[in-house]
C-alpha positions in Angstrom: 0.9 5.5 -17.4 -2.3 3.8 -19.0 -1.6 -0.4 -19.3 -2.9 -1.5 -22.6 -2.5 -4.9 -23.7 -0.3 -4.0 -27.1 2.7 -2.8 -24.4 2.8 -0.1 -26.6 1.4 3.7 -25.5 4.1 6.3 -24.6 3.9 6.3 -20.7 3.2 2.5 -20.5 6.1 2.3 -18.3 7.4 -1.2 -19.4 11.1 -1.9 -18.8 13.2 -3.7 -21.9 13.1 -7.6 -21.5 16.2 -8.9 -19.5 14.7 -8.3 -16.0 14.9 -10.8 -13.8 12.9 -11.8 -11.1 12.1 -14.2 -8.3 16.1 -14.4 -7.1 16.5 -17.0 -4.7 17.6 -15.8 -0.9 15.7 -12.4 -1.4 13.7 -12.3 1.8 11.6 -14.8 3.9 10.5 -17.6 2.4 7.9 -20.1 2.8 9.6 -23.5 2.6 11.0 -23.8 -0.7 10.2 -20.7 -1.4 12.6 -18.1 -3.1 11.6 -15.1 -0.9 9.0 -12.1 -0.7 10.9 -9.0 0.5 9.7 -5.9 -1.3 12.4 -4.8 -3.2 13.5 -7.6 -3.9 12.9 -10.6 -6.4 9.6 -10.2 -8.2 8.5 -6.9 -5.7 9.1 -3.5 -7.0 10.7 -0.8 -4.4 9.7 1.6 -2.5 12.4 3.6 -3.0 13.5 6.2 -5.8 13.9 10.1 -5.5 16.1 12.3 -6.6 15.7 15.2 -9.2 12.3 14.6 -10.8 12.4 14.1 -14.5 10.2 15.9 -17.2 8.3 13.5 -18.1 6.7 12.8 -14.3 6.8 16.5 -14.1 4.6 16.6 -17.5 2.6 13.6 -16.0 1.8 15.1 -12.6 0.7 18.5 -14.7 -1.7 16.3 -16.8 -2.8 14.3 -13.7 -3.6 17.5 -11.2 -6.7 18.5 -12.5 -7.4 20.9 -10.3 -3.4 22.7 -10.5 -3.5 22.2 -6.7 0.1 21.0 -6.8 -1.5 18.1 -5.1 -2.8 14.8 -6.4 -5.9 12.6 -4.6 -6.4 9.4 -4.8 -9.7 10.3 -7.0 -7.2 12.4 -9.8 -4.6 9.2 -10.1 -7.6 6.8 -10.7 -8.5 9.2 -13.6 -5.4 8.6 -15.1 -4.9 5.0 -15.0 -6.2 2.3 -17.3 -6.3 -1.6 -17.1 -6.5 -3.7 -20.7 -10.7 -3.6 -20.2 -10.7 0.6 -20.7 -11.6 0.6 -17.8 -10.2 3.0 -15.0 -8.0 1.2 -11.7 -10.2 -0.1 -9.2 -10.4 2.3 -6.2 -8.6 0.1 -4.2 -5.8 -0.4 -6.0 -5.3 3.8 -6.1 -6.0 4.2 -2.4 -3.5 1.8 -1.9 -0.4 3.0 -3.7 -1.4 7.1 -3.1 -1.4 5.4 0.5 2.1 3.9 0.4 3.8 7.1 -0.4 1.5 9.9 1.2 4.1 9.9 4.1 2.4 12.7 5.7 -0.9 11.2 5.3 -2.3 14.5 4.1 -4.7 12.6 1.8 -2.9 13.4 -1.1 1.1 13.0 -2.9 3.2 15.9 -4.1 5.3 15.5 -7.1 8.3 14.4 -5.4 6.2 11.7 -3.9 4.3 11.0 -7.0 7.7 10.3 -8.7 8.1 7.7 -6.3 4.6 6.1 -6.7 5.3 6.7 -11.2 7.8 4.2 -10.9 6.3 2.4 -8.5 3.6 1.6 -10.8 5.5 1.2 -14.0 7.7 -1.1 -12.2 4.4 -3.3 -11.6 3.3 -2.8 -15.2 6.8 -4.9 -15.8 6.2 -7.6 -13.8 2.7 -8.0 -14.9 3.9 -8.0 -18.1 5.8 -10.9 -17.4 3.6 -12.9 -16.2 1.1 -12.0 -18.7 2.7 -14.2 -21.1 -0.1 -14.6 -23.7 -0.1 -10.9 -23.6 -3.9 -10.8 -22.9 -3.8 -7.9 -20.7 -5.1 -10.2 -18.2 -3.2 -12.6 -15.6 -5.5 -16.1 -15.7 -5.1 -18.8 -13.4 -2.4 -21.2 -15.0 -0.5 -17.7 -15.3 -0.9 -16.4 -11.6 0.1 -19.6 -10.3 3.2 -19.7 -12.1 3.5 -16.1 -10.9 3.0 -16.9 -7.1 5.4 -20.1 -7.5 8.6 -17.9 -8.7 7.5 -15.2 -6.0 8.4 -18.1 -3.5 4.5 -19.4 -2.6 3.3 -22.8 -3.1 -0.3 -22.3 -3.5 -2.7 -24.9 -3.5 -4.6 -25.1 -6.9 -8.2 -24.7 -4.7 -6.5 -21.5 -2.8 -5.6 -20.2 -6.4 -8.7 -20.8 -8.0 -10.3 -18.6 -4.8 -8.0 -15.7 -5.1 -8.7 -15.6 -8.9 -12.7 -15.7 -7.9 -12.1 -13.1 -5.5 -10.5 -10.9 -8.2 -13.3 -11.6 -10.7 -16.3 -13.9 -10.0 -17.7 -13.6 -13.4 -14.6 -13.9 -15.8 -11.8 -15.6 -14.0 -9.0 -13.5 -14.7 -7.0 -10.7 -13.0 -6.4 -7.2 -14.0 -3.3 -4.9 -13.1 -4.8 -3.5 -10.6 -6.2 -6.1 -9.0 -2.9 -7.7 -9.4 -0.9 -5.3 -7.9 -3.9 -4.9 -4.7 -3.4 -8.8 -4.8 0.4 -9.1 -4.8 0.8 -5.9 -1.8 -1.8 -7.6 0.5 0.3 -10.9 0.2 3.4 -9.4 1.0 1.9 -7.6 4.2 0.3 -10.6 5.5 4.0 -12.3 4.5 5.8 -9.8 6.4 3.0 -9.8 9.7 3.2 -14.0 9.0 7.0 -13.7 9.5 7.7 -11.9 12.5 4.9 -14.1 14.3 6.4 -17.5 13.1 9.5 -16.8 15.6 10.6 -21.1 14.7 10.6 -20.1 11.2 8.6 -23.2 10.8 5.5 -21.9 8.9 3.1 -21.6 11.7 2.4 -19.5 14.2 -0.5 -19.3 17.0 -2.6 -16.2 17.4 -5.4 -14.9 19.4 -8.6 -14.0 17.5 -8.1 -10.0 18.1 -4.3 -9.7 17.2 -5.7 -12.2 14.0 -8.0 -9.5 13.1 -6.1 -6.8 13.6 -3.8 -7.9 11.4 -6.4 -8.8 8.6 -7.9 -5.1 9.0 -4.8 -3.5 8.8 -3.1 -5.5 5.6 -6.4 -5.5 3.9 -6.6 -1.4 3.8 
């Protein structure tokens, strides 16, 4: 489940080329945009289940440290990579572990790590997309051209800030910091939406429910 720039480690979890993404009508849109629902488009899904396969079963063996038949947020960050050889920020694991630890026990069982696996490998696809000099990083030319076929228009300035934010010193964005990026987007998308009740790209706000919404899309 490690992302290396070569696309090429057993586990990397990249899909064949054909997929496509960013199909119009997919969700709310910004004007002109193509649409944000997860599931959808560019956004991988939620979804999944079923009969878990060997391979997550092998996986979730290899990534419970402890055998609790449990894995923390702290065990999944040991097991993923970004193209530096660096572990994912910790973030980027609190995040996802978040996403599907329905009982919020702190922790995913392997039914629900099955759920985040392809979760995650479905990222590691659309990063890989974007990623088109295959540098194992998303710079900015690439994430606006990413944030344009997701259905955002982006001012260059508001680009150059989210790239900053990601990395001050380098300028470019990891996996992980992609996929923290590309969640907290869709969350203020979704908290935008069913504020702007005109469906005319604005909406007014008092300064508490504006920082509630902040705190709670940021987590």
């Amino acid at each position: 489940m490690a992302y290396n720039p070569g696309y090429g480690q057993p586990g990397a979890g990249y899909a064949q080329p054909g997929a496509e993404y960013g199909q119009p009508g997919a969700g709310y849109t910004q004007p002109g945009g193509q649409g944000l629902e997860m599931g959808h488009g560019p956004y991988p899904s939620l979804g999944g289940g079923g009969t878990v396969s060997p391979q997550v079963q092998q996986w979730f063996r290899a990534v419970d440290k402890d055998q609790s038949g449990f894995i923390t947020a702290v065990e999944l960050r040991s097991a993923l990579v970004n193209a530096n050889g660096q572990q994912f920020s910790e973030i980027a694991c609190n995040l996802m572990l978040g996403m599907f630890d329905k009982d919020r026990s702190g922790h995913v069982n392997v039914e629900e790590f099955d759920k985040l696996y392809t979760y995650v490998n479905q990222w590691l696809t659309v990063f890989k997309t974007y990623d088109t000099d295959q540098s194992g990083h998303i710079e900015e030319e690439e994430l606006s051209k990413a944030f344009t076929q997701m259905g955002f228009r982006f001012t260059p300035e508001f680009i150059s800030f989210l790239i900053k934010r990601c990395d001050p010193r380098e300028g470019k964005v990891s996996v992980d910091n992609f996929i923290v990026l590309c969640v907290q987007l869709q969350r203020f998308t979704e908290a935008f939406r069913t504020r702007d009740t005109q469906q005319n790209g604005t909406v007014t706000i008092g300064f508490e429910e504006f920082l509630n919404i902040a705190l709670s899309c940021s987590i």
